[in-house]
N, C-alpha and C positions, 0 to 999 in steps of 0.2 A: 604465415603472416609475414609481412614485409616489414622492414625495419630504417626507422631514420640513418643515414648518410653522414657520417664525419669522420677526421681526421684525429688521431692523437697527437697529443704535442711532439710538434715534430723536430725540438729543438732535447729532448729528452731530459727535461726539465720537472719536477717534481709535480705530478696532475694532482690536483683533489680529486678523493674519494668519490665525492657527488658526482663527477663530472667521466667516470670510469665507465659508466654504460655504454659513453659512447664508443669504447674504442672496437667495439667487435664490427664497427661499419667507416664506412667510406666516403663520403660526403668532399664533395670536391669543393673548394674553395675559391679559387681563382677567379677573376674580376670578368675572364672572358666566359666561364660558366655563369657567372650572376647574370651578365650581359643579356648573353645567349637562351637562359631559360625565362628574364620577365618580358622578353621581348618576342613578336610574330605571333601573336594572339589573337583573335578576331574579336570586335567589340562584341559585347556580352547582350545577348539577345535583351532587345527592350522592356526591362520588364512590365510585367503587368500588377497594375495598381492592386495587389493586396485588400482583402476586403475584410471584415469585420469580424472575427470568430464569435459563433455561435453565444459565447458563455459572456461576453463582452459587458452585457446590462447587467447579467446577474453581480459577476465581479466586481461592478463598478456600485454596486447595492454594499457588496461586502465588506469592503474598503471601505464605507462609509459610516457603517457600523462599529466596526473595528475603529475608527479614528475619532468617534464620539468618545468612545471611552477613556482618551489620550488625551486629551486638551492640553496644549502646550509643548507636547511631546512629540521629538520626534523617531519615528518607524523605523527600522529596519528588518527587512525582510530576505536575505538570502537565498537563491537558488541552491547555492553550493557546489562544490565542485569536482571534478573526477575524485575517485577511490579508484587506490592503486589492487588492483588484483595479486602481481606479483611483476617482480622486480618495474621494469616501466611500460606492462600492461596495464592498460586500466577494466572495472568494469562498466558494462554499460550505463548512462549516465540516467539517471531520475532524479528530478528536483524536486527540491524539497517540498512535503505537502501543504505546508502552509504556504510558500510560494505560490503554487501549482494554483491553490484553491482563491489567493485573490488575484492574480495573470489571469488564469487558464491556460497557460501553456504547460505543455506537455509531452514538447519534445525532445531530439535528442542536441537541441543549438541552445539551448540555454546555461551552460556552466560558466558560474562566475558570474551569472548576472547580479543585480541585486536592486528588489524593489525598495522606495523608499519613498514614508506618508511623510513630507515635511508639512510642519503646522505654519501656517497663516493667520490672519487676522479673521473673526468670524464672518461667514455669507462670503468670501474671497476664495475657499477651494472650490475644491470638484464640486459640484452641482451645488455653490452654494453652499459646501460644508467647510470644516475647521481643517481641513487639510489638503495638499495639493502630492499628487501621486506624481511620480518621479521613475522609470524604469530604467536601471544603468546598464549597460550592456556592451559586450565584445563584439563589435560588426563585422560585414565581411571587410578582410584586407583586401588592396590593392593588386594585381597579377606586378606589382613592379614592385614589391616589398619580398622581402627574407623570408616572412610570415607566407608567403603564399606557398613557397615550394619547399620549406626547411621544417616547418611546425607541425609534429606527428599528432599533437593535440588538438591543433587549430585553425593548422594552412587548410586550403584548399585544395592542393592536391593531396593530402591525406587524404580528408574526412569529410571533403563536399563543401559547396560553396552555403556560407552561414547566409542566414536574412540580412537586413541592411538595416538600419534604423526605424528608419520609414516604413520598410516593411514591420515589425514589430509593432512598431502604434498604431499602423492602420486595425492588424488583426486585435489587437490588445485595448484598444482606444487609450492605452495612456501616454504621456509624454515618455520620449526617451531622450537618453546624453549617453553621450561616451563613457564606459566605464575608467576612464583617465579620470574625469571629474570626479569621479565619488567621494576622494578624500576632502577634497576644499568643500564638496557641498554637504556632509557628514559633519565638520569642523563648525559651521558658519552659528555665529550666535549659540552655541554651548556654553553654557557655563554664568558667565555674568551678561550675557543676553538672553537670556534666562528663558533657555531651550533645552532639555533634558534628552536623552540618546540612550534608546532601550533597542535592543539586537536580539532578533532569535538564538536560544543561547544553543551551540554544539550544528548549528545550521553550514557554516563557513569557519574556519578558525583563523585564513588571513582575514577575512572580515573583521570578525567580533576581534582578533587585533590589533586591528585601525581603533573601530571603535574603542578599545580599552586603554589605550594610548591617548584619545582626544579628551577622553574621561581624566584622565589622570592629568593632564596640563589645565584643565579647566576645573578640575576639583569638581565632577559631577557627580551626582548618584548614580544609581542605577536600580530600576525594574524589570529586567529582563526575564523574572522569572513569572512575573504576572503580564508580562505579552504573550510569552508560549501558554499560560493558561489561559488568556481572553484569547486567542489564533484557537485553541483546540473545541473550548465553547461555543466558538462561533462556527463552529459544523457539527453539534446537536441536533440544528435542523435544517432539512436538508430542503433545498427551493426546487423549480420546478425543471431546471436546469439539470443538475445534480440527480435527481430521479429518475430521470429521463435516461441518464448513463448507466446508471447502477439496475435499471432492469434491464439496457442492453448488455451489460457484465454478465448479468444473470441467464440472459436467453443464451450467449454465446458459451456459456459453462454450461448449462443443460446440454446444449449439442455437444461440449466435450466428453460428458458422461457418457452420452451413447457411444460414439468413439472407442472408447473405454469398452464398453462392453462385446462389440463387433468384436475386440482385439483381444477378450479376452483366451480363446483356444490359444493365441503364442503369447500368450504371457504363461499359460498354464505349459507350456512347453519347453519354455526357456530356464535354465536353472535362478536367474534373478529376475524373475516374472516381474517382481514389483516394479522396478523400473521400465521396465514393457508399459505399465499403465502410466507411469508416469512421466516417459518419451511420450506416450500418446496425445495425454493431454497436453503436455506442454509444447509439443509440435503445433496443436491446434489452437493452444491462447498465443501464440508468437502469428500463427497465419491469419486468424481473426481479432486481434488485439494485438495491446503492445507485446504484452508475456502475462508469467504465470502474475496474479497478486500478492504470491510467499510460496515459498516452498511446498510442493503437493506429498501428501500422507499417502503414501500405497501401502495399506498394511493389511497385510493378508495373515491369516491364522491368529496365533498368539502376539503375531506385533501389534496386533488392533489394540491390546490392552496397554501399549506404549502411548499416549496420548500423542505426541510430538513426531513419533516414529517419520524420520525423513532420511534414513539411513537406502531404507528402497532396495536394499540387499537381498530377498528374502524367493524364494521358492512361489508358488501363487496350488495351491490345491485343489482340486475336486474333493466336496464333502463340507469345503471351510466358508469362513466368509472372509471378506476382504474387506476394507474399513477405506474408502476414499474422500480424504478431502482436499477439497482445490478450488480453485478460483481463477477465472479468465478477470485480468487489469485491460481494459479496453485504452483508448489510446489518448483517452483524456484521464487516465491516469485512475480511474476509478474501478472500483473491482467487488467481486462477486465474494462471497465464501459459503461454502456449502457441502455437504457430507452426505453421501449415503453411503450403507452397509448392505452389502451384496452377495449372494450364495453365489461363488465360483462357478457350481455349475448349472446352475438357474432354479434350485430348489431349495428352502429352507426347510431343513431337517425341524422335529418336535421341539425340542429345548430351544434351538435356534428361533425358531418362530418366537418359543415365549419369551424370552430375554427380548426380542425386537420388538414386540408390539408391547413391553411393558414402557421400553425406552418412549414407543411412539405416543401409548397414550399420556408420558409426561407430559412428552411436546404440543399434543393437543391441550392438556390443561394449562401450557404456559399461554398456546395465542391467546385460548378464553381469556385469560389474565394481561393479556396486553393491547388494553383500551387507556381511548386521552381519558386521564382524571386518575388512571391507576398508577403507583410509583413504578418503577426500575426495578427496584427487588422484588415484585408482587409477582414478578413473573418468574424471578429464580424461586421462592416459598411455594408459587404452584406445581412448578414441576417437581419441586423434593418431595409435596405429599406425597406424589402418587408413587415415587422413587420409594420413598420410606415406605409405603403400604405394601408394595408388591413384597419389598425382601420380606417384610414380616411376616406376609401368607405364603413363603416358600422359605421359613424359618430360617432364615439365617441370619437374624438379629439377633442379639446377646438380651433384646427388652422389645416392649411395644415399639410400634412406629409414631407415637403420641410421644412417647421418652424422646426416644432415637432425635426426633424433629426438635425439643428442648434445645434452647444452646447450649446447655451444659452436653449433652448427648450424641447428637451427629455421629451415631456409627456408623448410619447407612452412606454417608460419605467416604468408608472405606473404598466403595464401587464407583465412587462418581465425587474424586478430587476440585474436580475443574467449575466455576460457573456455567450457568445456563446461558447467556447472553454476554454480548459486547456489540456494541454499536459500530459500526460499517457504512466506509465511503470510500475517500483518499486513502485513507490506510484499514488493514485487514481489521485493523484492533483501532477502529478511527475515536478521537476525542480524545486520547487517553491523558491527556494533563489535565482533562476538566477536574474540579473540586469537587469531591464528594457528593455535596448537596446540587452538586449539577447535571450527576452521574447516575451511581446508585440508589442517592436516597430522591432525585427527581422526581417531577410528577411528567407522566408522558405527554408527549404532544402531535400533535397532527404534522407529519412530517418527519418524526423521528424514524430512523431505518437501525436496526440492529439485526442478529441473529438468537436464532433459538436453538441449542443444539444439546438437549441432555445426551445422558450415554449412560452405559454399565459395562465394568471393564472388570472380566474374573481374571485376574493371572494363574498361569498353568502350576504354580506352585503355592497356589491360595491353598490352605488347608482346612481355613474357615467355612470352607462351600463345599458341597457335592461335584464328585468329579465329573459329573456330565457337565457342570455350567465352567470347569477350568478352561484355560484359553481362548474363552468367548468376549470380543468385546465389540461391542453396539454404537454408533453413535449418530443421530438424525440429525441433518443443524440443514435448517432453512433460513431464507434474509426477510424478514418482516417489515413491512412499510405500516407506519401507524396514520391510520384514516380519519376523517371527523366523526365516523359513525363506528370505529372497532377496527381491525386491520387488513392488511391483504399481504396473502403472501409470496411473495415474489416469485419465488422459486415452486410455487403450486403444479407447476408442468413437467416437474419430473417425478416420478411416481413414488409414494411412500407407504403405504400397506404392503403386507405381504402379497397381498393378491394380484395387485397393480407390477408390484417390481416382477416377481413371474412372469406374468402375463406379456410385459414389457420386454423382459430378457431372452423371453420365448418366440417373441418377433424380430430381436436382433439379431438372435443366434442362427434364425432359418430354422427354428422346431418345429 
């Protein structure tokens, strides 16, 4: 990796700290260098007018929703901006998903933008609503500025030439300004012009503060915690836009599976197999999408009963299963999650089979359970039945599955810690500031996408189970789209019975 160009103090004069990265480079200074490097450029091919992105109407739907609920209040909405990886590495940039979701951008030239709903007088905004969209933004600099050949985070010869203003509101349809302007149009009529200033909170922290500095000179309030809960509500349900990504998240993770299992002979060869599978996949959500959507699970053997297992350290066996979850984030930013459990070497042994199809028929008792009119939790109580029923007819409950399912009781929860579902979009775990009664205790709706993923997880030192079921752990998780007539599940095309996942592994393998 290449590194910015400068000078230490060349008078040996006492440097700050902050300013000490620079000295391991070389950055020539001199007037006839600045001269010499903004100058003999070719004018910049013409551009070509910028056309509308796709998600333009829906966003512009979104934002108007979102600003009913604000009257009088003005937005703030952050992109946010590089995370330092280590020392003045950064990582790759994604903005934030509340950003994301009323932009639609979802690239990698957005840092430090920041969208913003100023309120107006009613029928004066956007289409006629109580508020006027505002995008601030860092354009491309000049080839005759410092910024173009000096700025490791921003020039152009680093890291490519950025959009222009005009490019951005053509694709975005909203207005933009210079992010220079943010602060005076942030400031304007706060306070005793009796305009209120609510900020995504933990979205930007020079952002939020500006804003907590204009607050404090105008003596404002502040709701910033009830805009990240109206921002995360307001992707409960997902439009026709939004859907449209999320089963292309989903096709392109299905072909990662397969992937995956071509590869599995050198994963089973390699001493850190795990990470074999999950090179694989995430070679393939980077060449088909943006990247992975979180961290991929390759847990083979006993790591399967690690829920979180992202370590990827681990051996890959003949005889075991392997526990894969992952997700391809496509390039608007939306993503896939999904799990299957897999015999290494394309057969599931007797115990194996039964633990997996006990998992599977939870999952089927959850879709039954997940129709518009049914709550949120109707779908995690179905799959515990049949959770709670299996342990009790392979005795390993301390009571009935009737007790066990009581609140007071949930033993059968020993095996299956985790929820059955979370809802899924922009983020892996989407919605999650919603309000309880908007969440869990919900009634579904047409529209709503979450997953379904029971599991049973023995650890290899469980004493409470028979040692054939130690180190076995299970887990299905598909993405549900809820229908006007019952569901559909997104992820239907990669194979979930035993017979299918054989059948399937036995055509990638060349058996």
């Amino acid at each position: 990796m290449t590194e910015p160009q400068s000078t230490p103090e060349a008078d040996g004069s006492a440097q700050p700290i902050e300013s000490r990265g620079d000295n391991r480079s070389q950055r020539p200074r001199s007037e006839a260098f600045k001269a010499f490097i903004t100058s003999g450029w070719a004018p910049r091919a013409e551009a070509q007018v910028a056309a509308a992105g796709p998600a333009a109407p829906f966003t512009a739907a979104r934002r108007a929703r979102l600003a009913a609920e604000f009257p009088g209040e003005r937005l703030v909405v952050p992109a946010g901006s590089y995370k330092v990886r280590s020392n003045d590495c950064d990582y790759r940039f994604r903005p934030h998903s509340a950003f994301a979701h009323l932009t639609g951008l979802g690239a990698e030239q957005e840092p430090d933008a920041v969208l913003v709903l100023h309120p107006v007088a009613d029928g004066e905004g956007d289409g006629g609503g109580s508020h006027r969209a505002v995008l601030y933004f860092r354009p491309l600099a000049g080839r005759d500025t410092e910024e173009f050949y000096s700025d490791s985070r921003y020039g152009e010869f680093w890291v490519g030439a950025r959009p222009t203003l005009d490019d951005v509101e053509a694709v975005t349809g909203i207005r933009t300004a210079h992010l220079d302007e943010l602060r005076d149009a942030l400031a304007k009529d706060v306070g005793e012009g009796g305009v209120s200033l609510l900020v995504v909170p933990e979205a930007d922290d020079a952002v939020e503060a500006v804003v907590e500095e204009i607050r404090a000179a105008e003596d404002s309030g502040s709701r910033d915690e009830r805009l990240a809960e109206a921002l995360s509500e307001l992707r409960l349900v997902k439009d026709e836009y939004e859907i449209a990504e999320m089963r292309l998240a989903v096709d392109e993770t299905i072909a990662g599976f397969a992937k995956i299992v071509r590869d599995l002979p050198i994963a089973v060869e390699h001493p850190r197999g795990e990470r074999v599978i999950e090179g694989t996949f995430g070679a393939h959500a980077r060449l088909e999408g943006n990247a992975v959507g979180y961290d991929t699970i390759a847990a083979a053997g006993e790591h399967a009963t690690t829920l979180h297992w992202t370590q990827n350290d681990g051996r890959v066996r003949p005889g075991e299963l392997v526990l894969v979850d992952a997700g391809v984030e496509v390039d608007s930013l939306y993503t896939a999650d999904v799990t299957r459990t897999l015999p290494v070497d394309g057969t599931f042994t007797d115990v194996q089979r039964r633990v997996y199809e006990a998992v599977l028929d939870a999952a089927d008792a959850a879709f039954a359970a997940a129709v518009p009119g049914a709550r949120f939790s109707d779908v995690h109580d179905a799959a515990m039945q049949v959770i709670a029923t299996r342990l009790a007819e392979w005795g390993l409950l301390p009571t009935t599955a009737e007790e066990s399912l009581k609140p007071e009781g949930q033993y059968h929860r020993r095996w299956m810690v985790h929820g059955t579902s979370h809802h899924l979009g922009l983020d892996v775990h989407d919605c999650a500031l919603a309000r309880r009664e908007m969440y869990l205790d919900a009634t579904l709706e047409t529209g709503m996408v979450f997953t379904i993923e029971p599991g049973l997880y023995f650890k290899a030192d469980d004493l409470t189970v028979p040692e054939e079921y130690r180190g076995i752990g299970v887990r299905i998780e598909d993405d549900v789209l809820v229908t006007a007539d019952g569901n559909e599940n997104l992820s239907a095309a990669l194979p979930r019975t035993v017979e299918a996942i054989e059948e399937w592994m036995a055509t990638l393998l060349g058996d």
